[in-house]
C-alpha positions as CSV (number, residue, x, y, z in Angstrom):
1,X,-18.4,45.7,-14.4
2,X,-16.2,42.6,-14.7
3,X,-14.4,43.4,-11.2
4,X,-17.7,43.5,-9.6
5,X,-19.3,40.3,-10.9
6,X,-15.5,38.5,-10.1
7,X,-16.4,40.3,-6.6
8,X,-19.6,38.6,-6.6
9,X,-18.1,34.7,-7.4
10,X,-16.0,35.5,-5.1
11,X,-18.1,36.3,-2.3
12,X,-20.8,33.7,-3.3
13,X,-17.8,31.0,-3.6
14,X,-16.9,32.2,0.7
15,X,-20.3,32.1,1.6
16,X,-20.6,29.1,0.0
17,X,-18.0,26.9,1.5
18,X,-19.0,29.0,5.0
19,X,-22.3,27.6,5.0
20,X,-20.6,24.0,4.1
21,X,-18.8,24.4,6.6
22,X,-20.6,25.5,9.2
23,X,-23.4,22.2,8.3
24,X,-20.5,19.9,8.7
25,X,-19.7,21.1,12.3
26,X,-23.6,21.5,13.2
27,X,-24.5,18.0,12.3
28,X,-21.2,16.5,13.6
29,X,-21.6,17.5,17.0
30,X,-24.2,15.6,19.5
31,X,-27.5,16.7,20.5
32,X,-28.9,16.4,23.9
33,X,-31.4,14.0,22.2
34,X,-28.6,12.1,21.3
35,X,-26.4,11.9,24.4
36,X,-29.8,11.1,26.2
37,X,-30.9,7.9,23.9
38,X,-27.0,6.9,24.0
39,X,-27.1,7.1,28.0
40,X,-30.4,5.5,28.1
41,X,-29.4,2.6,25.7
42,X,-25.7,1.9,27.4
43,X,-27.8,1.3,30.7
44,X,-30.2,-0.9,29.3
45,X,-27.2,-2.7,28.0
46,X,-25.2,-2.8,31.3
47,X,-29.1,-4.2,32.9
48,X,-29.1,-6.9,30.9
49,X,-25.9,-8.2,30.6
50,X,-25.3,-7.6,34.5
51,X,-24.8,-10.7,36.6
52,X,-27.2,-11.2,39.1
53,X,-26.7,-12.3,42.8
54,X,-28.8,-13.3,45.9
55,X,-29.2,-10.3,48.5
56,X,-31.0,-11.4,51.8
57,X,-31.8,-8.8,54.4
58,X,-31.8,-10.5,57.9
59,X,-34.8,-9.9,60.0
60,X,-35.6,-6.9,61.9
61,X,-37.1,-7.3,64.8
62,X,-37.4,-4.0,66.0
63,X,-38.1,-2.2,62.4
64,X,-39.2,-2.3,59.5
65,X,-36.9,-3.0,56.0
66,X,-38.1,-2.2,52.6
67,X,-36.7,-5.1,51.5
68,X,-37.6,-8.4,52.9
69,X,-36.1,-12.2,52.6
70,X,-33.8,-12.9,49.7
71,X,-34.1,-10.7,46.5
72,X,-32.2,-11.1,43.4
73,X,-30.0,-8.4,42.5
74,X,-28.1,-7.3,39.3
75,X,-24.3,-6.3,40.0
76,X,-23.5,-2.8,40.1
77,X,-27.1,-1.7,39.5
78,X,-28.3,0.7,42.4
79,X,-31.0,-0.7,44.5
80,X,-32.9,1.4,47.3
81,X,-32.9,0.0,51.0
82,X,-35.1,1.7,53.5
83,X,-35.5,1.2,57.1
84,X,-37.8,2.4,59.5
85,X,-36.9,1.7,63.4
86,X,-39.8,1.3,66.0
87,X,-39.7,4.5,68.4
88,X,-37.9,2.3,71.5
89,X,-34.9,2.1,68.5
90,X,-32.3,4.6,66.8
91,X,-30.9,3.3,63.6
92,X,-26.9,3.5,63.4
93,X,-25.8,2.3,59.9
94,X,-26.5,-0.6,57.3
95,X,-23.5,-3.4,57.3
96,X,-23.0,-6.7,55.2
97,X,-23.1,-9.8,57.5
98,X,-21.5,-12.4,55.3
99,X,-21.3,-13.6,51.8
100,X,-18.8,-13.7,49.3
101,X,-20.1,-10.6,47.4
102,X,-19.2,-7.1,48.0
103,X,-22.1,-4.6,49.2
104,X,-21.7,-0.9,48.8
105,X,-23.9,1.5,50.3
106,X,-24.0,4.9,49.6
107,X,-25.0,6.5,53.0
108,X,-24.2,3.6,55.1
109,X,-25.6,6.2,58.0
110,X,-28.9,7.3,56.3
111,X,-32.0,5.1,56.9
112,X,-32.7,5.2,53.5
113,X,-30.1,4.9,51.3
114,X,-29.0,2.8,47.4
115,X,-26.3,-0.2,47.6
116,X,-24.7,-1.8,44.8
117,X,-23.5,-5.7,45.0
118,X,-20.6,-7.2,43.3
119,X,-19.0,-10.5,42.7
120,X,-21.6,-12.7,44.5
121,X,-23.7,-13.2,47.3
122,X,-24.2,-11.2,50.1
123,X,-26.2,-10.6,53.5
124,X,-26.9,-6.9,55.0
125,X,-28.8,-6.1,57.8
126,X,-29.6,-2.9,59.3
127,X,-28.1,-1.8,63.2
128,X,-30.3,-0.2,65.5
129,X,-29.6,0.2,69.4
130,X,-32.2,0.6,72.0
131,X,-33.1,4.1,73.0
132,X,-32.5,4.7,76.5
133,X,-35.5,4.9,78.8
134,X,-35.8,7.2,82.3
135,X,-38.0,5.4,84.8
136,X,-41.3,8.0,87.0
137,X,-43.3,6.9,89.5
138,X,-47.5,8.3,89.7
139,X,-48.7,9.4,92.5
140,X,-51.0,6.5,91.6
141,X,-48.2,4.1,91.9
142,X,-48.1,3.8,87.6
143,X,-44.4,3.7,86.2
144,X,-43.9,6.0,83.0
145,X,-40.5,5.7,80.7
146,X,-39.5,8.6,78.9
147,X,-36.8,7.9,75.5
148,X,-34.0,10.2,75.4
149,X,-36.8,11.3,71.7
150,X,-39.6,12.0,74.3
151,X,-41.5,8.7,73.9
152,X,-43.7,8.0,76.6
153,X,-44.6,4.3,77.7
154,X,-46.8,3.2,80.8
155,X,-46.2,0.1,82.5
Protein backbone atom coordinates (compact mmCIF):
# COMPACT_ATOMS: atom_id res chain seq x y z
CA UNK A 1 0.00 0.00 0.00
CA UNK A 2 2.88 2.40 0.47
CA UNK A 3 4.17 1.89 -3.20
CA UNK A 4 0.80 2.85 -4.45
CA UNK A 5 0.17 5.96 -2.42
CA UNK A 6 4.19 6.99 -3.37
CA UNK A 7 2.62 6.15 -7.01
CA UNK A 8 -0.11 8.48 -6.40
CA UNK A 9 2.39 11.73 -5.13
CA UNK A 10 4.02 10.98 -7.72
CA UNK A 11 1.67 11.15 -10.37
CA UNK A 12 -0.29 14.06 -8.66
CA UNK A 13 3.27 15.95 -8.27
CA UNK A 14 3.57 15.37 -12.82
CA UNK A 15 0.18 16.41 -13.29
CA UNK A 16 0.72 19.02 -11.13
CA UNK A 17 3.69 20.79 -12.59
CA UNK A 18 1.98 19.68 -16.28
CA UNK A 19 -0.85 21.81 -15.60
CA UNK A 20 1.65 24.67 -14.39
CA UNK A 21 3.15 24.38 -17.03
CA UNK A 22 0.89 24.23 -19.53
CA UNK A 23 -0.94 27.76 -17.81
CA UNK A 24 2.37 29.45 -18.20
CA UNK A 25 2.56 28.78 -21.97
CA UNK A 26 -1.31 29.43 -22.52
CA UNK A 27 -1.27 32.80 -20.91
CA UNK A 28 2.14 33.75 -22.31
CA UNK A 29 1.29 33.55 -25.83
CA UNK A 30 -0.97 36.39 -27.67
CA UNK A 31 -4.52 36.27 -28.40
CA UNK A 32 -6.08 37.46 -31.57
CA UNK A 33 -7.76 40.00 -29.22
CA UNK A 34 -4.50 41.02 -28.33
CA UNK A 35 -2.62 41.35 -31.56
CA UNK A 36 -5.88 43.16 -32.81
CA UNK A 37 -5.95 46.07 -29.93
CA UNK A 38 -1.97 46.22 -30.34
CA UNK A 39 -2.39 46.74 -34.27
CA UNK A 40 -5.22 49.05 -33.72
CA UNK A 41 -3.34 51.10 -31.00
CA UNK A 42 0.22 51.26 -32.99
CA UNK A 43 -1.86 52.91 -35.88
CA UNK A 44 -3.56 55.33 -33.83
CA UNK A 45 -0.18 56.16 -32.67
CA UNK A 46 1.60 56.41 -36.14
CA UNK A 47 -1.95 58.91 -37.00
CA UNK A 48 -1.23 61.14 -34.61
CA UNK A 49 2.20 61.61 -34.46
CA UNK A 50 2.37 61.57 -38.45
CA UNK A 51 3.45 64.84 -40.02
CA UNK A 52 1.01 66.31 -42.12
CA UNK A 53 1.47 67.98 -45.65
CA UNK A 54 -0.49 69.98 -48.30
CA UNK A 55 -1.80 67.68 -51.24
CA UNK A 56 -3.53 69.74 -54.07
CA UNK A 57 -5.14 67.90 -56.94
CA UNK A 58 -4.98 70.22 -60.09
CA UNK A 59 -8.21 70.68 -61.87
CA UNK A 60 -9.85 68.36 -64.15
CA UNK A 61 -11.43 69.54 -66.72
CA UNK A 62 -12.60 66.67 -68.40
CA UNK A 63 -13.45 64.53 -65.13
CA UNK A 64 -14.29 64.32 -62.13
CA UNK A 65 -11.64 63.83 -58.86
CA UNK A 66 -12.69 62.65 -55.49
CA UNK A 67 -10.60 64.96 -54.12
CA UNK A 68 -10.75 68.57 -54.91
CA UNK A 69 -8.37 71.82 -54.12
CA UNK A 70 -5.70 71.43 -51.41
CA UNK A 71 -6.35 68.78 -48.59
CA UNK A 72 -4.12 68.19 -45.79
CA UNK A 73 -2.58 64.96 -45.58
CA UNK A 74 -0.83 62.82 -42.89
CA UNK A 75 2.61 61.12 -44.16
CA UNK A 76 2.54 57.68 -44.95
CA UNK A 77 -1.17 57.33 -44.09
CA UNK A 78 -3.16 55.79 -47.20
CA UNK A 79 -5.59 58.10 -48.67
CA UNK A 80 -8.13 57.03 -51.56
CA UNK A 81 -8.05 59.13 -54.96
CA UNK A 82 -10.80 58.45 -57.40
CA UNK A 83 -11.35 59.62 -60.81
CA UNK A 84 -14.09 59.53 -63.06
CA UNK A 85 -13.30 60.70 -66.92
CA UNK A 86 -16.26 62.18 -69.00
CA UNK A 87 -17.09 59.52 -71.86
CA UNK A 88 -15.00 61.87 -74.82
CA UNK A 89 -11.83 60.76 -72.22
CA UNK A 90 -9.82 57.50 -71.22
CA UNK A 91 -7.93 57.79 -68.02
CA UNK A 92 -4.07 56.73 -68.38
CA UNK A 93 -2.45 57.02 -64.83
CA UNK A 94 -2.23 59.45 -61.76
CA UNK A 95 1.32 61.49 -61.67
CA UNK A 96 2.74 64.08 -59.14
CA UNK A 97 3.31 67.53 -60.84
CA UNK A 98 5.56 69.20 -58.44
CA UNK A 99 6.38 69.66 -54.83
CA UNK A 100 9.03 68.72 -52.70
CA UNK A 101 7.12 65.68 -51.16
CA UNK A 102 7.15 62.31 -52.48
CA UNK A 103 3.62 60.74 -53.73
CA UNK A 104 3.20 57.04 -53.91
CA UNK A 105 0.30 55.52 -55.59
CA UNK A 106 -0.53 52.15 -55.45
CA UNK A 107 -2.17 51.54 -58.91
CA UNK A 108 -0.83 54.50 -60.55
CA UNK A 109 -3.06 52.81 -63.61
CA UNK A 110 -6.39 52.21 -61.78
CA UNK A 111 -8.89 55.10 -61.64
CA UNK A 112 -9.29 54.51 -58.28
CA UNK A 113 -6.57 53.80 -56.38
CA UNK A 114 -4.69 54.89 -52.37
CA UNK A 115 -1.42 57.18 -52.32
CA UNK A 116 0.73 57.82 -49.48
CA UNK A 117 2.86 61.36 -49.25
CA UNK A 118 6.17 61.84 -47.65
CA UNK A 119 8.53 64.47 -46.74
CA UNK A 120 6.41 67.51 -47.82
CA UNK A 121 4.35 69.02 -50.21
CA UNK A 122 3.14 67.68 -53.30
CA UNK A 123 0.81 68.25 -56.48
CA UNK A 124 -0.91 65.12 -58.46
CA UNK A 125 -3.17 65.33 -61.11
CA UNK A 126 -4.86 62.66 -63.00
CA UNK A 127 -3.92 62.01 -67.12
CA UNK A 128 -6.66 61.44 -69.43
CA UNK A 129 -6.31 61.61 -73.37
CA UNK A 130 -9.12 62.30 -75.69
CA UNK A 131 -10.95 59.30 -77.09
CA UNK A 132 -10.79 59.29 -80.76
CA UNK A 133 -13.92 60.16 -82.62
CA UNK A 134 -15.06 58.73 -86.42
CA UNK A 135 -16.95 61.34 -88.27
CA UNK A 136 -20.86 60.04 -90.46
CA UNK A 137 -22.81 61.98 -92.49
CA UNK A 138 -27.13 61.63 -92.41
CA UNK A 139 -28.82 61.30 -95.22
CA UNK A 140 -30.32 64.45 -93.59
CA UNK A 141 -27.06 66.18 -93.88
CA UNK A 142 -26.48 65.64 -89.62
CA UNK A 143 -22.80 64.70 -88.59
CA UNK A 144 -22.61 61.73 -85.96
CA UNK A 145 -19.13 60.83 -84.09
CA UNK A 146 -18.69 57.54 -82.84
CA UNK A 147 -15.64 56.98 -79.79
CA UNK A 148 -13.44 54.08 -80.39
CA UNK A 149 -16.17 53.02 -76.54
CA UNK A 150 -19.22 53.48 -78.86
CA UNK A 151 -20.30 56.92 -77.78
CA UNK A 152 -22.39 58.63 -80.06
CA UNK A 153 -22.51 62.59 -80.44
CA UNK A 154 -24.64 64.64 -82.95
CA UNK A 155 -23.43 67.78 -84.20
Amino acid sequence: MGRLNISVNIMKTILRTAFYALFIILISCPSPLEDKLTETIETEVQEATASEYKLTVENLENGIVSISGTVTVKEDIPEQIIVTPYQTHAFLQWEKVSGSGRVEFDSPQDTETSFRVYNGDAVIRAVLEERPYVKYSTPSGNDISRNSKSSYKIQ
